[in-house]
C-alpha positions in Angstrom: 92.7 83.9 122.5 93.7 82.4 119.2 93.8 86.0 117.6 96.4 87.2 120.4 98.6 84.3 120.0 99.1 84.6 116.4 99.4 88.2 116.9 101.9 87.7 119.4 103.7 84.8 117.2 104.1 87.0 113.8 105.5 89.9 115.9 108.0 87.8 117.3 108.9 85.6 114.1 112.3 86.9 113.4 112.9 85.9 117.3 111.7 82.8 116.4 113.5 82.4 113.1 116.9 83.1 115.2 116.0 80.5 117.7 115.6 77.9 115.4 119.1 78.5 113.8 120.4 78.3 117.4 121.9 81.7 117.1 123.3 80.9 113.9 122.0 82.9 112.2 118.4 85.4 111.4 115.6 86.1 109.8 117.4 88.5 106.7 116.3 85.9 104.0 113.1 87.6 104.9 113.7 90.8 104.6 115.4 90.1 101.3 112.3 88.5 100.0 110.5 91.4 100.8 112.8 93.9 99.7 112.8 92.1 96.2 109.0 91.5 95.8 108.2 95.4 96.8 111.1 96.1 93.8 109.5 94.3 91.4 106.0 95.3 92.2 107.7 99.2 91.8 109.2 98.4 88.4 106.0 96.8 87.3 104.1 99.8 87.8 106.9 102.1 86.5 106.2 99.7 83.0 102.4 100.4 83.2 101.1 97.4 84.9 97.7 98.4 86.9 96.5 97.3 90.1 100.0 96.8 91.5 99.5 96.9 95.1 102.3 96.6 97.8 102.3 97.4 101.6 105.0 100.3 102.7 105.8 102.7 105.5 104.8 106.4 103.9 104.0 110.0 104.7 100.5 108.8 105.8 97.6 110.9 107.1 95.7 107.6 108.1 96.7 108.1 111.7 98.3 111.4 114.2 101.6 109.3 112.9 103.6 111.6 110.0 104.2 108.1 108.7 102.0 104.9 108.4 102.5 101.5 106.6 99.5 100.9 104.7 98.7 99.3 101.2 99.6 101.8 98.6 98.7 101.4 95.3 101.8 102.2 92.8 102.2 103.5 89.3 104.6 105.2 87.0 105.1 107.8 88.7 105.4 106.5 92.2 102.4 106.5 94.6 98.8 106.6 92.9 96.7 106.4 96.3 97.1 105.6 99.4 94.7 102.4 100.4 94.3 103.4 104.0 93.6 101.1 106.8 90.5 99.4 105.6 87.7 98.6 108.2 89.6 97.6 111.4 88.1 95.2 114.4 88.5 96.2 117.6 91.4 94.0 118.9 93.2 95.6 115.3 92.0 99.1 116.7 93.6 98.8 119.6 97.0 97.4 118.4 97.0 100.7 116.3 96.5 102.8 119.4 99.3 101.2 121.4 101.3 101.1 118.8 101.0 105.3 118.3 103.2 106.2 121.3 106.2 104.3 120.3 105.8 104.9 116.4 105.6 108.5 116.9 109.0 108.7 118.7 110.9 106.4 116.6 109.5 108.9 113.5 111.6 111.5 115.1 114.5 109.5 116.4 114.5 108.9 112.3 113.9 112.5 111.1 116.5 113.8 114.2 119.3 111.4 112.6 118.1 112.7 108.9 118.5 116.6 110.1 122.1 115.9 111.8 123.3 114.2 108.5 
């Protein structure tokens, strides 16, 4: 019960985040924080750091999705290995499988509006 409520609480933060700004606002201080710590972690590779590893939304064969987000690990020249899932527990299993349906069409609503460009 307490895994499916904090499950259900993270994927409805940014919700949450807008609610407690009464509408006055959202949750883009977030994504800014994560847009600047996966730039860093990119540039510290590209300057030889090792062991720099960062989550991110790739070509994937991890699942029957074209793309995944996984942990990747970086380096100078971009991707050094993808880290996979890792050992998954059932009730993470099956968010993966529900998940499937939807992520496969919204990878070709993305790669429909890519080919029209």
């Amino acid at each position: 019960d307490q895994l499916s409520a904090l499950t259900e609480r993270i994927q409805e933060a940014g919700t949450e985040v807008v609610k407690a700004k009464a509408g006055a606002g959202s949750a883009t201080l977030s994504m800014a924080y994560a847009g600047a710590r996966f730039t860093f972690s990119v540039l510290d590779a590209m300057n030889g750091k090792e062991g720099v590893v960062e989550c991110s939304f790739v070509r994937s064969e991890e699942t029957e999705c074209k793309y995944f987000s996984t942990p990747i690990l970086l380096g100078k020249n971009g991707i050094e290995k993808n880290l996979g899932l890792g050992k998954l527990s059932a009730f993470e299993e099956k968010l993966v499988a529900d998940a499937i349906g939807e992520l496969k069409a919204s990878i070709k609503k993305g790669e429909d509006f890519v080919a029209n460009l």
